[in-house]
N, C-alpha and C positions, 0 to 999 in steps of 0.2 A: 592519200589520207595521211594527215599528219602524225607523228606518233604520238602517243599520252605522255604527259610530262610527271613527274612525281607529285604526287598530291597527300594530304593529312587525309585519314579517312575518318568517317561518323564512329564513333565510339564503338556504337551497337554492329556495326556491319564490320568494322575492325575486328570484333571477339569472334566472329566467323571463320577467320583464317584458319584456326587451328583444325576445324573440319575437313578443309579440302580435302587432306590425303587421306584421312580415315573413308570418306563419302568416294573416291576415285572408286571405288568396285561398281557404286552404283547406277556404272553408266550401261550396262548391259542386263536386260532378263534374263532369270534363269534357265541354265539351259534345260533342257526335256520336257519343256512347260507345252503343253495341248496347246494346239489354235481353240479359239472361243469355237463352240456350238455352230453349226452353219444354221440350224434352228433359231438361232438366236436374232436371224437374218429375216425371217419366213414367218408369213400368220400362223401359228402355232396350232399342232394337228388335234384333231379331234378322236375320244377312243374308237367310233365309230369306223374311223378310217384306218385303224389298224389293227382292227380285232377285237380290242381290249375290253372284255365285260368284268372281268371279277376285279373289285375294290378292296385294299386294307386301311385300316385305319392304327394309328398308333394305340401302343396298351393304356396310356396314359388316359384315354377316351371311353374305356370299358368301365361298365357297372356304372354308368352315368346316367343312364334311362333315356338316351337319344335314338333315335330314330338311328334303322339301320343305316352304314355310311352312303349306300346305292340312293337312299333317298334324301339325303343330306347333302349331295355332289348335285349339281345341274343337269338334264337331260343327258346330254352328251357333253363331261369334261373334258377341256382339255388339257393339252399336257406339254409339261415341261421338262427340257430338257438341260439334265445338271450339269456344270462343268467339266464336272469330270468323272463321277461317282453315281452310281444310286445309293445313297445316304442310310443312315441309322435313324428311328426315332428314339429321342429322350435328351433328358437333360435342361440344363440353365442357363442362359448366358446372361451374361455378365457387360453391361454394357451401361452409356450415359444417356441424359433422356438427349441430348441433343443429334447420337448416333442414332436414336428410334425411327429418327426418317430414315436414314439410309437399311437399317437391316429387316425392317418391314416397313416397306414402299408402298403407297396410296395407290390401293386399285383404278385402275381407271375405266372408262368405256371404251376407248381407244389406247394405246401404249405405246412407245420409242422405241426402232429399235437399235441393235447394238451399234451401229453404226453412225448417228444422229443424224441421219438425214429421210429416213422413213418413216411414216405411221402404221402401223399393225394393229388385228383389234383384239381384243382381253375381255370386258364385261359383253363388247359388241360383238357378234360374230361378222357380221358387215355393215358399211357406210358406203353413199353413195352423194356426190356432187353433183346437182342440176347443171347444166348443159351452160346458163349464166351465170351459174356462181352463187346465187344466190340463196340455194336452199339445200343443206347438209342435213339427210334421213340417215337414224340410226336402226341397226337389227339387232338387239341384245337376244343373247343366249336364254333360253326357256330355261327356268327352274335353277338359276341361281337365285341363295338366297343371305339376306343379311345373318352378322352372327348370334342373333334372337330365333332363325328360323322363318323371318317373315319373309316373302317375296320380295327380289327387286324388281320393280315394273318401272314404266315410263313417268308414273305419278311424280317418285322421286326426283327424275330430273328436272321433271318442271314444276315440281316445291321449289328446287336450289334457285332455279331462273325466274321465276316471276316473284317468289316470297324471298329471295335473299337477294341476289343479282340486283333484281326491278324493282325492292321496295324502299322506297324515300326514307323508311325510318331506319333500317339498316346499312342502306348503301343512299345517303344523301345526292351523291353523284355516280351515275352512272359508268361501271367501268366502258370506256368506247369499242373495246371488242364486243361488246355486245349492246348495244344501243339501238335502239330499234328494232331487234331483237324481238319473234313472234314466236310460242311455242307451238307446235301444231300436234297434237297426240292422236295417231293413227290407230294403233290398239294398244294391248298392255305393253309389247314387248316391240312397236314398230313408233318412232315421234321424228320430229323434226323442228331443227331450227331454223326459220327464215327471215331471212336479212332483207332490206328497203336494200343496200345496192351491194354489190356482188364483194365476196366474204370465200374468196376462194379454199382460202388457206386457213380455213376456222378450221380444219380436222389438226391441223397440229397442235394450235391453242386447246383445243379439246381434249386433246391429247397428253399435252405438257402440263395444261392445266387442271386437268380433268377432275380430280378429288373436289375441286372446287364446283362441280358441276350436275352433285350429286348428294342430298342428304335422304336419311329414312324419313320420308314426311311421318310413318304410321307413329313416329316416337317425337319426331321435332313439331309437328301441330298442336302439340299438348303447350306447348311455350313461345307460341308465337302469337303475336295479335291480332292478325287477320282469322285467327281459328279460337281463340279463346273469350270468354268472356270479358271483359275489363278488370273489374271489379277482383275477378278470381282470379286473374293473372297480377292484378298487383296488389293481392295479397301473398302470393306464392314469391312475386319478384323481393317484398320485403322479408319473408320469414327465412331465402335463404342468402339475404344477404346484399341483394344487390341495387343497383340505382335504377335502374331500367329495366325492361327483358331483354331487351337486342343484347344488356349486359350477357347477361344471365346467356341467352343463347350461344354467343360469342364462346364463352366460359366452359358451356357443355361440349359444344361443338369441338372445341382446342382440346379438350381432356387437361383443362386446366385447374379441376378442384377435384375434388373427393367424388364428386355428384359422376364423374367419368365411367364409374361403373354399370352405370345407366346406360348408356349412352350405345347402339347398335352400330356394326361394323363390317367393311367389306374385307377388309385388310387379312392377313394370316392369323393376328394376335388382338386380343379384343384385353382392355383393362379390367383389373380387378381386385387391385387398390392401388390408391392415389393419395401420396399425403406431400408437406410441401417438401422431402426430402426422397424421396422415391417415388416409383410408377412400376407396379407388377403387373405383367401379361403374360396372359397363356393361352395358346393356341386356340384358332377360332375353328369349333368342330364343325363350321359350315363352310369354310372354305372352298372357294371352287376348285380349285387343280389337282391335278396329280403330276406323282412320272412316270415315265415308260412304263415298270411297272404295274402300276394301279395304286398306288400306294398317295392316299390323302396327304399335300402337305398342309404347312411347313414339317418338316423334318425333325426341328427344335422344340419341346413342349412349352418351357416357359422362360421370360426374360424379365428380369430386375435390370431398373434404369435406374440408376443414381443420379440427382439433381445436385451438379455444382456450379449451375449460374454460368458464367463466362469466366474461368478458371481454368483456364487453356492450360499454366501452365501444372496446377494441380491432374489435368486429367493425361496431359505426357507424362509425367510422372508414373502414375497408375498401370498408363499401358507400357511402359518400361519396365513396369517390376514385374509382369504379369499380374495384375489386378482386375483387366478388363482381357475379356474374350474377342472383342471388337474395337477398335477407335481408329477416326477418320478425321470426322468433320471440323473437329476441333484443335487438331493438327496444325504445323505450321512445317516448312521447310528446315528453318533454322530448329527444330526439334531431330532430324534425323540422327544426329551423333549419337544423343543420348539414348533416342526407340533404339538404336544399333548396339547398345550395349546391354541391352535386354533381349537381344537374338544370340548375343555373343553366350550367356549365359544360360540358354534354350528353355527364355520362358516364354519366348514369344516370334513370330516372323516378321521382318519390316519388307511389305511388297509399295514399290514406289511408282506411284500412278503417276501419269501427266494431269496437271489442271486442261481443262478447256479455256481458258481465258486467256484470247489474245494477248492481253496486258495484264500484269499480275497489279497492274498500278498507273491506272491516267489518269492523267495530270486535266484538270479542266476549269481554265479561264473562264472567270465569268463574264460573257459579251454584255451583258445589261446592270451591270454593277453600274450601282449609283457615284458615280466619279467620272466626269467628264473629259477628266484627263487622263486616265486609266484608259477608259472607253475609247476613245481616239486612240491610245495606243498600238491595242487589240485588233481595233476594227480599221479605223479610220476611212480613208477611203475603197475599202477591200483588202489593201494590199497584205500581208500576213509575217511581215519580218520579223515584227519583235518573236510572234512564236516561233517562227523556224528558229530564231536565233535562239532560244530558250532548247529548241531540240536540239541544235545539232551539238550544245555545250554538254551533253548530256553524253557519258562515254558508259553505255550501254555494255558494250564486250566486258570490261573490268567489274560493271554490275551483275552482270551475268557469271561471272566467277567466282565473284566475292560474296554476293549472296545464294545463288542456286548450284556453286558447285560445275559452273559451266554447265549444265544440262537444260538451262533455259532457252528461249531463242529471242532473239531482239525483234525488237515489232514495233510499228505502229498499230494503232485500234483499226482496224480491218477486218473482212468474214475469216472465220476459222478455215483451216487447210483444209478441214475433209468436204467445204462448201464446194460446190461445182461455180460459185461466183470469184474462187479466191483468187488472186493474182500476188506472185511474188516483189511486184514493183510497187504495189499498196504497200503493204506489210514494209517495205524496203525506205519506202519515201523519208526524205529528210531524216535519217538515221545516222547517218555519220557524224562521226566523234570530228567536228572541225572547230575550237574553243576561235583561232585566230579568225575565223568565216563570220561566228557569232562576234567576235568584237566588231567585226565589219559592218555589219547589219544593224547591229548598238549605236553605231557612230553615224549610219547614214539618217538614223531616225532623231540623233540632236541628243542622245541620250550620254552624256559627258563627265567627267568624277571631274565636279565642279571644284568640291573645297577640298580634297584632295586625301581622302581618304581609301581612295579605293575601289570604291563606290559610284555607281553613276545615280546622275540626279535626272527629272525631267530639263527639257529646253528652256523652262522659264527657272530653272536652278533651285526648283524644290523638292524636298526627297522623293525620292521615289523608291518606295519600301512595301513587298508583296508580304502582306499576310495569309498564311497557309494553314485553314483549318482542316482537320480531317478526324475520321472515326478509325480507329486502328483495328480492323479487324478482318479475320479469314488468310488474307496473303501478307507480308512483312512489309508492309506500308509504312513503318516510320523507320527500318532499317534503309527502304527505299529514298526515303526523301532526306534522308542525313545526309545519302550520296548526293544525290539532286540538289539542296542546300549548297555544299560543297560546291561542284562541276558550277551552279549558279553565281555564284561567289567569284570563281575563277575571273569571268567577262565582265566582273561590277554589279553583278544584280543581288541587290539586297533582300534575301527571303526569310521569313520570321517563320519556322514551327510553330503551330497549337494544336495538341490533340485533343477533342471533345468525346465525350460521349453520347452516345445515342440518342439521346434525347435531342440533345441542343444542338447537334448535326441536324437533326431533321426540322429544326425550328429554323435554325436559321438560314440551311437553306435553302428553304421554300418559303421563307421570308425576303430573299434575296442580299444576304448581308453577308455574302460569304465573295472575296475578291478571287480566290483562288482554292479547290476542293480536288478532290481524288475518288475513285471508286476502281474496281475490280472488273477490266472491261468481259462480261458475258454475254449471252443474247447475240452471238453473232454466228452459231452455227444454223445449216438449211433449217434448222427445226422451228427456230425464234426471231434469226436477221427479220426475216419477211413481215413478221406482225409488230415487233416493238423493237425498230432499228434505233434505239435512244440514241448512241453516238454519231448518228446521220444526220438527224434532221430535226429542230425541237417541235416535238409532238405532245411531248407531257414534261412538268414537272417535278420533282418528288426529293425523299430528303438524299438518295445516290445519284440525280443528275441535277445539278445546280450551274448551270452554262448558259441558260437563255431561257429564265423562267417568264419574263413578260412577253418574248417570243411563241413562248407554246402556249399560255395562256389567251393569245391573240388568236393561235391556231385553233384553242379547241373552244372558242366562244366566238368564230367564226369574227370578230373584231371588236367584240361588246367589253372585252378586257387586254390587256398587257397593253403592247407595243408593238404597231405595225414595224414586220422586219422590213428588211435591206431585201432588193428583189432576188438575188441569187440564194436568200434564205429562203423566202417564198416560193422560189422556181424546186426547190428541194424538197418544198413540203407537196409542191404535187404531185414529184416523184415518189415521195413517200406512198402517197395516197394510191398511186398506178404500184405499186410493187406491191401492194396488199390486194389491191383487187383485182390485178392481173388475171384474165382469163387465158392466157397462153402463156408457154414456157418461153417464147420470143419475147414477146412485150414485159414479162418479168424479168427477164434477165436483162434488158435494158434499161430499167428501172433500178437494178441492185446494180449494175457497172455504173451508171450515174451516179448515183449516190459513194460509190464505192471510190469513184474517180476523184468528186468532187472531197471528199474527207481526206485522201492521199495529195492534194495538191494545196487542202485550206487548213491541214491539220487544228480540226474545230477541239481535237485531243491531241496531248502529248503523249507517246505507248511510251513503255522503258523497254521489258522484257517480259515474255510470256511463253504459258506450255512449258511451265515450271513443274519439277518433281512435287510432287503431294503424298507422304507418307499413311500410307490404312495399314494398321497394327494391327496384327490377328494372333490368338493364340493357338500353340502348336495342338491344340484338339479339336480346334471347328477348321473346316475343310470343306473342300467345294469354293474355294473363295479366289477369282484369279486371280495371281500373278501381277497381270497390266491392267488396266482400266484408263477411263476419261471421267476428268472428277471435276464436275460441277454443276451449275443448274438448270443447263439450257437441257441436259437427258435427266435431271434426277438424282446424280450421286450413283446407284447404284439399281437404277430402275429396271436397266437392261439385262441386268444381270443375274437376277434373279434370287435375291438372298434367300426364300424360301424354301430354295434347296442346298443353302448351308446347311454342316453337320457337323456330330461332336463325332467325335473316339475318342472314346472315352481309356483306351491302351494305350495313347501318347500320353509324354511324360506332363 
């Protein structure tokens, strides 16, 4: 391997330097820290099985005129087990709405466990797989109930699936995980989903996805159109406000107005004001769980979330001074100096999680850009040089120092390590830092610094200049491409930065006007690779994969839209198709090494570096909170973990 020659660095990933030595402690956990729960591993026990008959509830729940706690718990709860504590009840946290997913987590019927490669069940007490694959029965727990008190039964689920999922006015297009898609409801507490062709791997979509799979019909019928009268629903949609009801639904549903108070819940914490600068919650006294004890969670009484938009860097701030009791999500790498100086001064602890994402940052060529001579580039006749060449100029080791402190690992977009599909030759492929390799590759394809800038031009001596849109958010995505710009620059490739916002990311990449985009590679551990391997094969569109929109469009209307692909794209989409429906662990795993093979050898994405440090700021009073964790969306952020048995001590400083 050649060695790095000196280089200017991007401004933004320059100002990083000064961190290394301060961040150098952060390479090891603290010592005397517990292993996670082996519970945390296991369908979670029920009291039945250990004895446990007497329940407490927090004081904060007395002289409320509820039902005793015995009958406000499920048949038989079960129970959870805390990290490290049986907790304290009381108190407030203090936290942003954007951490409200992570520190109460969407109940599910099914749940991940710590590991991300298991399902376990939570509302369900069991699931069961037909023999084909094609039909997924669930068993939920008798006598859980929403946080109104009312029953959850099977009705709910198939409210969400036929009246949200299946209905044209809310969901235009059907999502393809569930398509065809039959409810079958066996009695209150016994239903099923069955699929026209085998749907092996629905329990983890079910899983992962699950919140989405469940509303209280007894509260959501009241504003939906199939249950309401016309007339009286849109009067109701205009008095409070809105264009529609699917509006209006959407609205209730998100707890995104005031009306959130309404609004019934599975969750620890149920709303109980909502204005556009905060969201107060307090403990939902019908929550299913307990711990070992007997003791009703969450632990926590109540939570004020402060609403500041995407103000990352106002809410590091905050969790630096000790302002907030919790912050995570909105976090960034390049933030750890500063959360570090807010430990240094004991108002707060910085515990340093890894991201799950292979690639904190791929790079993705658009194959169906409208540019002919682009296109040929890219594609041509299969062959894959300009990209490799584009990878190998790319000196990953120096980006993984300069921006993550060394604690990243260099990668291509491949399944995550903890996958039983991962191979370290994927991950490895066309990684090396060889700038004179890439000029090699530049030169074989006619690509020449014509007028002698610097620069190489196309073969017919026209510029050729990559414009680079992207949305900057979650991982250090524009510290990343200053480097990338740069290392590109080295070989003659001319690449232009634009950073857009949200919106106009999503327009125009699903418009297809985007030559070259990025995203945050996830969905690649056992939990998600199997159902939406986006970086494999194009299966769908949207505004984070813009690589081959008239590709997937071809695939998912069967040929009635886009662009018939290239047959090795095709031969991929039917491997796609075999790795989701796989009735054997042989035939699936054939199916993910294909696919797995074919991305390491076509590099359809550029990885940089991943399995990057991700800072969760906790204050020195809530406890119960590990140490280490795996932070992103293929398990939930903090699903497995179980925030419901965080606590305060209120005795820390």
């Amino acid at each position: 391997m050649q060695q790095p020659r000196p280089r200017t660095l991007g401004k933004t990933a320059a100002s990083l330097g000064f961190a290394l030595a301060s961040c150098a402690a952060l390479a090891n956990a603290p010592d005397g820290e517990p292993p996670w729960p082996k519970e945390w591993f296991e369908p979670p026990l029920k009291a039945s099985q250990v004895g446990l008959t007497r329940f407490a509830q927090s004081p904060y729940l007395d002289d409320r005129d509820l039902p005793p706690v015995e009958e406000r718990l499920p048949d038989d709860p079960i129970i959870i087990e805390p990290y490290r504590d049986i907790g304290k009840y009381g108190g407030t946290a203090r936290i942003t709405l954007w951490d409200t997913w992570q520190f109460f987590n969407w109940e599910h019927a099914l749940t991940l466990s710590a590991n991300m490669r298991d399902v376990l069940p939570n509302l369900a007490e069991s699931w069961e797989l037909s023999e084909d694959g094609r039909i997924t029965t669930i068993h939920l727990r008798p006598g859980i109930k929403w946080s109104d008190g009312h029953p959850l039964t099977a009705d709910d689920f198939m409210f969400r699936l036929k009246h949200v999922w299946q209905d044209p006015d809310i969901s235009p297009v059907v999502y393809r995980l569930v398509q065809g898609c039959e409810f079958v409801k066996i009695d209150d507490y016994t239903f099923q989903y069955v699929f026209p062709e085998p749907n092996p791997m629905f329990a983890n979509f079910f899983a992962q996805y699950g919140s989405h799979f469940v509303d209280p019909m007894h509260f959501f019928k009241n504003y939906h159109g199939a249950f309401r009268d016309k007339a009286e629903l849109d009067a109701m949609v205009e008095e409070e406000g809105f264009v529609t009801w699917m509006a209006m639904y959407g609205a209730l549903r998100g707890w995104g107005n005031e009306d959130a108070v309404k609004v019934p819940t599975l969750r620890a914490y149920r709303v109980i004001e909502r204005t556009p600068t905060k969201m107060r919650l307090e403990r939902n006294p019908y929550y299913h769980k307990v711990d070992p004890a007997g003791n009703q969670l969450p632990y926590i009484d109540k939570i004020d979330a402060i609403i500041l938009l995407e103000n990352s860097k106002m809410i590091a701030f905050q969790a630096a001074t000790g302002q907030l009791d919790f912050a995570a999500y909105a976090l960034k790498t390049e933030d750890i100096p500063l959360l570090k100086l807010g430990e240094v001064k004991g108002v707060n602890t910085v515990h340093v999680w890894t991201r799950l994402h292979i690639s904190d940052v791929s790079i993705q060529p658009n194959y169906n850009y409208d540019d002919p001579k682009y296109r040929e580039l890219l594609w041509g006749t299969g062959e894959r040089r300009f990209v490799r060449a584009l990878s190998h100029a790319i000196d990953r080791p120096q980006m993984n120092d300069v921006i993550y402190y060394g604690r990243g690992v260099p990668s291509q977009v491949t399944a995550h390590p903890t996958s039983r599909w991962y191979e370290e030759r994927f991950a490895n492929a066309h990684t090396r830092y060889d700038p004179d390799y890439s000029r090699q590759l530049l030169d074989e394809l006619g690509l020449h610094d014509v007028n002698g800038d610097g620069l190489r031009e196309y073969p017919d001596g026209t510029p050729l200049t990559i414009t680079f849109e992207y949305l900057d958010f979650e991982t250090p995505k524009t510290m990343t491409m200053e480097l990338v710009r740069d290392y590109w620059r080295e070989v003659g490739i001319d690449m232009r930065l634009k950073s857009v916002e949200r919106r106009l990311q999503s327009e125009r990449a699903q418009a297809n006007k985007m030559q070259m985009t990025l995203w945050h590679a996830d969905k690649v551990t056992d939990i998600l690779f199997p159902l939406v391997p986006d970086w494999f094969y194009p299966h769908r569109s949207g505004w984070d994969i813009a690589m081959w929109n008239h590709w997937a469009r071809y695939y998912q209307t069967d040929g009635r839209l886009g662009e018939e692909p290239p047959p090795l794209v095709k031969n991929l989409q039917f491997w796609g198709d075999e790795l989701r429906e796989a009735t054997t662990e042989e035939h699936r795993t054939k199916a993910a090494k294909t696919l797995l093979e074919a991305a390491a050898e076509n590099l359809w994405t550029i990885g940089t570096v991943g399995q990057a440090p991700h800072p969760v700021v906790v204050s020195n009073r809530l406890k119960n909170v590990t140490s280490t964790g795996i932070w992103g969306w293929d398990n939930r952020w903090t699903l497995a973990y179980h925030p419901s048995t965080w606590y305060f001590d209120e005795d820390e400083p």
